[in-house]
C-alpha positions in Angstrom: -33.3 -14.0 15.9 -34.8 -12.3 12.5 -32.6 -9.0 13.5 -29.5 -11.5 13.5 -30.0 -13.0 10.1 -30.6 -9.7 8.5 -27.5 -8.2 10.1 -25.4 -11.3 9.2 -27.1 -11.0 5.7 -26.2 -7.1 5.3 -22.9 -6.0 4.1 -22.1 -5.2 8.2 -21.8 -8.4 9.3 -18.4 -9.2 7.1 -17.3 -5.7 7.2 -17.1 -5.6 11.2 -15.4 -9.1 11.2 -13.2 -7.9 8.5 -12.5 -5.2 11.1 -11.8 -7.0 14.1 -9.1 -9.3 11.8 -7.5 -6.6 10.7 -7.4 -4.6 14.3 -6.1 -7.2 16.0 -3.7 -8.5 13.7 -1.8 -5.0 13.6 -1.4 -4.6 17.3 1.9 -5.3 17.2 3.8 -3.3 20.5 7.1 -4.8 19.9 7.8 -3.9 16.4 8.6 -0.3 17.1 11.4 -2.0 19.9 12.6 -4.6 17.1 16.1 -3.6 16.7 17.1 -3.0 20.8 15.2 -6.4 21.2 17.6 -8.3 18.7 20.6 -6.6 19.5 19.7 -6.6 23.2 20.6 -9.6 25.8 17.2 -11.4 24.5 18.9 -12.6 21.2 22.7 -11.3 21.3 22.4 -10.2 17.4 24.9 -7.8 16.6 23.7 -5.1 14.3 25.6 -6.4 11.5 23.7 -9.6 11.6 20.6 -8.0 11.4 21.4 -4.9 9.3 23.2 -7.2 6.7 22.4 -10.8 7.4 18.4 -10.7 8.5 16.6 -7.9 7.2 17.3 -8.3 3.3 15.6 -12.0 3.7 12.2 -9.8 3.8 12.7 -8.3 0.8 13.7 -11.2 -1.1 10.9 -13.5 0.3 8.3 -11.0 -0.3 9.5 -10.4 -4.4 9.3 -13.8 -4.8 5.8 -15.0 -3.3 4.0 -11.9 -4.3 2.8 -12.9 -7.6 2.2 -16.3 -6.9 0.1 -15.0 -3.8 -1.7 -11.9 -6.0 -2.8 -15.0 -8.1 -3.9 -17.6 -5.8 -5.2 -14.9 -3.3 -8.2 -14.4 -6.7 -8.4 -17.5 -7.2 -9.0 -18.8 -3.8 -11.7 -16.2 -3.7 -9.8 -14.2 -0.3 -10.9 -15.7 2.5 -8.2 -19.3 2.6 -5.7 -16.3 2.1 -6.7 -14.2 5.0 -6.5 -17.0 7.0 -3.3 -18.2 5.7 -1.8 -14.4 6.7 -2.6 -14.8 9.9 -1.2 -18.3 10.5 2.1 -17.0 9.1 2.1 -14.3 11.3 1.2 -16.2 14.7 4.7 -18.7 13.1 6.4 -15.7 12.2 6.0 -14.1 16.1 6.3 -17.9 17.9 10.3 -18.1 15.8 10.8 -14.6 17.0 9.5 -15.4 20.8 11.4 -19.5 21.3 14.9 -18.7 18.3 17.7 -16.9 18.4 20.3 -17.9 15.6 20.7 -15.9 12.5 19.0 -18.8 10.6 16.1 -19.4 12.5 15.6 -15.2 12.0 16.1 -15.7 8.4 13.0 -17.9 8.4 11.3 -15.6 10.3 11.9 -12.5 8.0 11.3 -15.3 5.1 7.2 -15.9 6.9 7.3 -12.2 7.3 7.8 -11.7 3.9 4.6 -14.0 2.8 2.7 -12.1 5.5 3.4 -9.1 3.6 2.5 -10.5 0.5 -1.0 -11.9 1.5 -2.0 -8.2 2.7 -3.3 -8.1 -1.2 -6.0 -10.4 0.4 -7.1 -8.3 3.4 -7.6 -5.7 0.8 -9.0 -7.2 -1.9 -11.5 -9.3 0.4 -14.5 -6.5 0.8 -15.3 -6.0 -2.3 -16.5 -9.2 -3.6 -19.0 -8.9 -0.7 -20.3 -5.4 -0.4 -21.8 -4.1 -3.4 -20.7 -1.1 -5.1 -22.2 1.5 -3.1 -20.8 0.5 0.2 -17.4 0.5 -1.3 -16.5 3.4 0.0 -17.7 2.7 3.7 -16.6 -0.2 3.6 -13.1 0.9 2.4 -12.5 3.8 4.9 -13.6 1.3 7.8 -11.5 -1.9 6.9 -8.5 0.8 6.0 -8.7 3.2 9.1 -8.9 0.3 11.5 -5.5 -1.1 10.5 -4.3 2.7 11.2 -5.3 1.9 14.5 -4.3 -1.0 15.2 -0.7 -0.2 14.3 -1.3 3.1 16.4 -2.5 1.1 19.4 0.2 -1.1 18.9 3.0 1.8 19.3 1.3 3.5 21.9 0.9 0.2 24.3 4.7 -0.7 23.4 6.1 1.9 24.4 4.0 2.2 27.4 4.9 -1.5 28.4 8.8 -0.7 27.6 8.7 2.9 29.3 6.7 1.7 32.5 9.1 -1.9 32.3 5.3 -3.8 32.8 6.7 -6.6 30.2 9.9 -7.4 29.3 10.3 -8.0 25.5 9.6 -11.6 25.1 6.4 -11.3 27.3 5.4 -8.4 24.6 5.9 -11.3 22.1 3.3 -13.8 24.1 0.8 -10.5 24.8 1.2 -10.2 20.4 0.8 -14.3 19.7 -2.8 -13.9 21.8 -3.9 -11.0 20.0 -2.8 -12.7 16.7 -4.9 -15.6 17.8 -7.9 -13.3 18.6 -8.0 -12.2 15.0 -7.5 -16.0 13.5 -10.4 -17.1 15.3 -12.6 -14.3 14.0 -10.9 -14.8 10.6 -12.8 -18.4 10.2 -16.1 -16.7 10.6 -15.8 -14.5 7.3 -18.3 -15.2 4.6 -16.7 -17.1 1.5 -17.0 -14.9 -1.4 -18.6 -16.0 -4.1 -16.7 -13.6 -6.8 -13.5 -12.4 -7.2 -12.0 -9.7 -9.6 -10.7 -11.7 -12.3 -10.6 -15.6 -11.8 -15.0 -15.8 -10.6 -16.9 -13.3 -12.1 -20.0 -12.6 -14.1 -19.8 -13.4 -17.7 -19.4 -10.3 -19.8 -20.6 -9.5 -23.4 -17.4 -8.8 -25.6 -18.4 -4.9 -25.6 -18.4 -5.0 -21.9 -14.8 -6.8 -22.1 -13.4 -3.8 -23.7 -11.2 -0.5 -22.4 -12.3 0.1 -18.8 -10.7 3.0 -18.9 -11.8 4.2 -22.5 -15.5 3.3 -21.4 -14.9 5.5 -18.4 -13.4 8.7 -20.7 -16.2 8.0 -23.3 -18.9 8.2 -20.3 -16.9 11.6 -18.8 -16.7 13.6 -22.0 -13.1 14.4 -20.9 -9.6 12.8 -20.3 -10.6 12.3 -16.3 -13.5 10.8 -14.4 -14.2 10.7 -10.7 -14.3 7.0 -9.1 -17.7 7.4 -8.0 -19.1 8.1 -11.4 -17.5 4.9 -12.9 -19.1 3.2 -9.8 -22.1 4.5 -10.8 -21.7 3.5 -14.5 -20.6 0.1 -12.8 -23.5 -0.3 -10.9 -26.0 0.5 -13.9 -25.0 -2.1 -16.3 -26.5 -5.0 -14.5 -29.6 -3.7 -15.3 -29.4 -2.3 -18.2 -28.0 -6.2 -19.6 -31.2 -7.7 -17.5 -28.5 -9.2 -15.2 -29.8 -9.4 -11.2 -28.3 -6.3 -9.3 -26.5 -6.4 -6.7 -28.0 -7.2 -3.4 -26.9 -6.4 0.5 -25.5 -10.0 1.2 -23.0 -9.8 -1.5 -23.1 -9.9 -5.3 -24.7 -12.8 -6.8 -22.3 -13.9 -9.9 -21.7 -16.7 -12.3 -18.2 -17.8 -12.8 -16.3 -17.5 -15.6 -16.2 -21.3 -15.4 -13.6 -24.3 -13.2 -10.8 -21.9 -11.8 -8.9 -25.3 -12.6 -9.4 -25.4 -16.0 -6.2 -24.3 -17.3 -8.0 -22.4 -20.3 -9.6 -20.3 -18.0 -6.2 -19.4 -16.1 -4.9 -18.6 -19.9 -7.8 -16.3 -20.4 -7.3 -14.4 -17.4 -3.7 -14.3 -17.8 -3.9 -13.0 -21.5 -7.3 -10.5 -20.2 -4.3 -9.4 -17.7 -1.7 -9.0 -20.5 -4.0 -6.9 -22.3 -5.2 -4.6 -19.3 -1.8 -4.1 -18.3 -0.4 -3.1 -22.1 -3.7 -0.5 -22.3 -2.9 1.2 -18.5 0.9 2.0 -19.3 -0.3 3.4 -23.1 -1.5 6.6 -20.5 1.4 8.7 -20.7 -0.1 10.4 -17.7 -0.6 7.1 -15.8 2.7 5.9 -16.7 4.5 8.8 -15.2 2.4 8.9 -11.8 3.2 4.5 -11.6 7.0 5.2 -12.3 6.9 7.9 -9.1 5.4 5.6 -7.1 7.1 2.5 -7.7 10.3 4.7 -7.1 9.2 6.6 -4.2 7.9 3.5 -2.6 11.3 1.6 -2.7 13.1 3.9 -0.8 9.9 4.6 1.4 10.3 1.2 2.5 13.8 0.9 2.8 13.8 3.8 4.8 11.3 2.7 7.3 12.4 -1.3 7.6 16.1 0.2 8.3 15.3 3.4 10.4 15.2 1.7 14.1 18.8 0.8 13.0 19.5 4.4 12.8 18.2 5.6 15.4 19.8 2.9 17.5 23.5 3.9 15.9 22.1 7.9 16.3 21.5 7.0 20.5 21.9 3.2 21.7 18.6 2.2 24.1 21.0 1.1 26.6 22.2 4.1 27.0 18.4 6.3 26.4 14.9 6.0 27.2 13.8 5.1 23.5 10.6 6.8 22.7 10.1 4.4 19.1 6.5 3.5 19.8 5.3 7.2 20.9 7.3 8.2 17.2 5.4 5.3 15.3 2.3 6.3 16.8 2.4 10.1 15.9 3.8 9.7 12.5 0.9 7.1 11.6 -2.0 9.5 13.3 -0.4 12.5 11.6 0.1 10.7 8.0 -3.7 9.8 8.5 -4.5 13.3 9.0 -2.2 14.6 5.9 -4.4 12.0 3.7 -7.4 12.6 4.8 -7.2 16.7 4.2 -5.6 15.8 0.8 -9.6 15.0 -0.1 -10.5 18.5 0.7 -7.9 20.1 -1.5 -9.2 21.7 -4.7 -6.1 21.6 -7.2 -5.7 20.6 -10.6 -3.1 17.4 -10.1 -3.0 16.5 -13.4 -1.4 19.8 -14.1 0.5 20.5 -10.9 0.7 17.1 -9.8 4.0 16.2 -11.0 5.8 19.7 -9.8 4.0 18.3 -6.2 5.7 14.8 -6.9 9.2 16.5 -7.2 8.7 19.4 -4.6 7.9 17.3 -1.9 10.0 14.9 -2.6 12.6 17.1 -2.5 11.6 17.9 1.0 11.4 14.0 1.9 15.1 14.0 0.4 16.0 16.9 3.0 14.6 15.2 6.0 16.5 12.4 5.1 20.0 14.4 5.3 18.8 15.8 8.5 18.2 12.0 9.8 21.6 11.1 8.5 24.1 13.7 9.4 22.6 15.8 12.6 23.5 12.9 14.8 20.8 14.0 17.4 17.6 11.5 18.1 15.1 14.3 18.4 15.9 15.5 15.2 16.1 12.0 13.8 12.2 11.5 15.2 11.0 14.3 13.6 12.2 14.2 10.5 11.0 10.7 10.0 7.9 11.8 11.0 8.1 15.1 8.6 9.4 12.2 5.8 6.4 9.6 6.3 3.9 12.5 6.9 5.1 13.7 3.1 5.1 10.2 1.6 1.6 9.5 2.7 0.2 12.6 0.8 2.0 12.1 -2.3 0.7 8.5 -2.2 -2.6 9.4 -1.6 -2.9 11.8 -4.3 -0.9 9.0 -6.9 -3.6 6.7 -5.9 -6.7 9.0 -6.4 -5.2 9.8 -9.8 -4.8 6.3 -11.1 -8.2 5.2 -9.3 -10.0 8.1 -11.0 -9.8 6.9 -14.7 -9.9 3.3 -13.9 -11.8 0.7 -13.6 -11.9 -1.6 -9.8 -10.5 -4.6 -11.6 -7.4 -2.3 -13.6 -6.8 -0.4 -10.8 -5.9 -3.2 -9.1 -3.6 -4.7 -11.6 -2.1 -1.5 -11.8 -1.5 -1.0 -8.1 -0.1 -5.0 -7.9 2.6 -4.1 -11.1 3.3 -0.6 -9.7 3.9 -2.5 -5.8 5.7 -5.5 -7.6 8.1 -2.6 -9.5 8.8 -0.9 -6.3 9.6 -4.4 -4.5 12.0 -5.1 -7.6 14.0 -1.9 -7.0 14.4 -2.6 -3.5 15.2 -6.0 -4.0 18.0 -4.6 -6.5 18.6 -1.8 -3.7 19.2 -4.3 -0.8 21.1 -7.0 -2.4 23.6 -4.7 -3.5 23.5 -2.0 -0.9 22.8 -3.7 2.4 23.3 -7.2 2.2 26.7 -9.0 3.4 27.2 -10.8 -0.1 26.7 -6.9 -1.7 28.4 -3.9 -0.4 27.2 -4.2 3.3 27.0 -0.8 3.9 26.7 0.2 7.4 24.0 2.3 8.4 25.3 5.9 8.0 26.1 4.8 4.4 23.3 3.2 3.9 20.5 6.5 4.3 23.2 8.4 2.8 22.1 6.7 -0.5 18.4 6.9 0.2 19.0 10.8 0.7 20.2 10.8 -2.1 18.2 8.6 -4.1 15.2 11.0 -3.2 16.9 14.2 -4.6 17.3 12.5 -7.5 13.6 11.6 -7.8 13.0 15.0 -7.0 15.1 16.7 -9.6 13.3 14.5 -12.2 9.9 15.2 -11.2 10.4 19.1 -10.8 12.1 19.3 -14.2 9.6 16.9 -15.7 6.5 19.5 -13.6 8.1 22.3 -15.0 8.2 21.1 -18.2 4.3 20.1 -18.0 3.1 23.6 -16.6 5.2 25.4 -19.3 3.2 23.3 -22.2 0.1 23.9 -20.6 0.8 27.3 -20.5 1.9 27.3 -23.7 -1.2 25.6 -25.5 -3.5 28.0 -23.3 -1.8 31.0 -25.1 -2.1 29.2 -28.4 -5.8 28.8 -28.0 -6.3 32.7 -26.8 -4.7 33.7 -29.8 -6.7 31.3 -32.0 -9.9 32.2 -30.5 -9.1 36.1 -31.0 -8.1 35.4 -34.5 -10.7 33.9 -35.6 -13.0 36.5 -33.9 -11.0 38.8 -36.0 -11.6 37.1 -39.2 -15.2 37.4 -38.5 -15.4 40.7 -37.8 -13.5 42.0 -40.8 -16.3 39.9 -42.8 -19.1 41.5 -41.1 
């Protein structure tokens, strides 16, 4: 009985749950098979319906709940919001399962979209109960079991499908029980007693001031690791006699009633002032603006790609092997990320000729999806495209984390997210939506090929340019440092 409080009292306990939510709550073996199972006899959708008519409701849905949901998600310290997530997405699965009008899939893509949105809690939820040092645990455990979830999910899908075990709808049932799994163990999460900017500790006005100047002025140079801001993090409690942080979660006092409307204004104008000190990084605004752009057509391209494939070879007409794709593109993107931590290169100098580069190749796999017109070249370069988006994220997101604080790197990550959802948002309603152009599909990735090169030809020039002054200012300070030797010779 002792061994149960102390593992219920120790960072594990809301970890594993955390865990188990978000493992079961991406199992999800229809969603590779979404397209054939609207289109198909199940729901009678044509693909203009759901190209043009469905799908953009997602989009729009999820740009307008996801600052209200960033906000309450703090507020409501996480755990409400976790559970919220997964009530939409047992409603969101039951109107997929019992509806079939282009209304009642509206609503569903319109739940979807708040699904989306409350991800921000999932996220957010294990670090106002771990302390610092088991952030990074903590992180690569509640991260990699999503992974596998949505791997699991693939593989079994297209298992069920290729084997005919279940027809689609009975997927849908098999998804709503495994959704129900995971809001069951959702009510047993700890309630956190902090959160990053609504309940925290009280901080002395020096302690309020630039995260990421403290961080710099700590390094001695223009870049920090994460871990050594962590460990300046986790010093400061003792060094301002505050309690440190213990295994059952940080004990904190709040900044006061998260009703008070002067403490919303406080956060909100704290907020305002992170946000205007972030973008002032040239550096960090150039690595945000890739990845708000890169991450618009990144989801464009994978929300519309089943489309594609379906116009590319119709599943009434092929054994569709969607699940077996998603599953090898997610295991292989894993594996790009991960060895992306054992690279030993300078990003800050070669990082934007990467961003361009690669991108250039994303843009290429694109053309090759678009205009081959042959499924097995359309599988692998989507997995080639989402295998190269996944390290160029990776590496965006190490180089914004690295001179940041936990609280402004997640400000930054919500504004850069929220700019890439208002580009796409921009993207859909004029290039996919009936009441816009309502391009057809061809069109449609014709644009995103191209909207690619274009990133890539700004990055590469904008690289080019950065490795040239670098180069440039090396030389200059050779030439300096022989002068001046000069100089002191000719006085000796």
């Amino acid at each position: 009985m002792e061994a149960v409080k102390r593992w219920k009292s120790s960072w594990r306990y809301p970890t594993t749950l955390l865990c188990i939510y978000g493992f079961f709550s991406t199992v999800k073996p229809l969603e590779p098979f979404l397209i054939p199972f609207l289109t198909g006899p199940d729901k009678n959708l044509t693909m203009e319906e759901v190209n043009n008519e469905i799908f953009p409701v997602w989009t729009y849905s999820y740009l307008c709940v996801l600052v209200p949901v960033f906000l309450l998600t703090d507020w409501l310290r996480y755990k409400p919001v976790v559970v919220f997530q997964c009530v939409m997405l047992f409603i969101t699965t039951a109107l997929l399962r019992w509806t079939a009008a282009v209304a009642a899939m509206q609503v569903m893509q319109f739940f979807y979209g708040v699904v989306t949105a409350s991800e921000v809690a999932y996220f957010s939820y294990i670090y106002s109960v771990v302390d610092l040092k088991r952030y990074r645990r903590a992180t690569s455990y509640s991260r990699s079991i999503q992974l596998l979830g949505y791997t699991v999910g693939s593989v079994l899908g297209q298992l069920l499908v290729s084997f005919d075990l279940l027809s689609y709808n009975n997927i849908l049932v098999l998804t709503m029980v495994l959704t129900a799994v995971a809001l069951f163990t959702s009510l047993f999460l700890p309630m956190p007693q902090r959160s990053m900017f609504f309940h925290q500790k009280q901080k002395t006005p020096q302690e309020q001031g630039d995260g990421m100047s403290e961080a710099r002025k700590h390094s001695g140079i223009s870049k920090i690791s994460l871990d050594e801001v962590k460990k300046e993090d986790e010093k400061k409690p003792e060094e301002d006699g505050e309690k440190g942080l213990r295994e059952s979660g940080p004990v904190t006092e709040e900044l006061g009633n998260p009703n008070n409307a002067k403490t919303c204004s406080k956060v909100l104008l704290q907020l305002w002032r992170d946000f205007r000190e972030c973008y002032s990084s040239r550096q960090l605004l150039y690595w945000s603006v890739w990845w708000a752009l890169a991450t618009c057509g990144y989801n464009q391209t994978v929300n519309y790609v089943q489309v594609l494939w379906e116009h590319v070879e119709p599943s009434q007409n092929f054994t569709i092997y969607n699940g077996g794709v998603e599953a090898a593109s997610n295991l292989l993107s894993a594996a790009t990320a991960y060895g992306i931590g054992f690279t030993d290169v300078r990003w800050e100098q070669w990082g934007e000729l990467a961003l361009g580069g690669f991108s250039g190749l994303g843009a290429v796999a694109l053309f090759l999806m678009t205009f081959i017109g042959n499924i097995w070249v359309c599988y692998v370069a989507y997995v080639v495209f989402k295998c190269l988006y996944m390290l160029l994220i990776t590496i965006a997101m190490y180089q914004l984390a690295a001179d940041l604080s936990m609280e402004r790197y997640a400000l930054v990550f919500g504004v850069n997210n929220f700019g890439a959802l208002a580009l796409q948002t921009v993207l859909t309603s004029v290039v996919v939506d009936s009441g816009g152009l309502g391009l057809s599909i061809i069109p449609q990735f014709t644009i995103y090929s191209s909207y690619f090169s274009v990133i890539s030809v700004v990055f590469l020039l904008r690289g080019v340019f950065s490795v040239w002054k670098a180069q440039r200012n090396r030389g200059k300070a050779t030439s300096s440092d022989k002068h001046n030797s000069s100089d002191l010779e000719d006085r000796l």
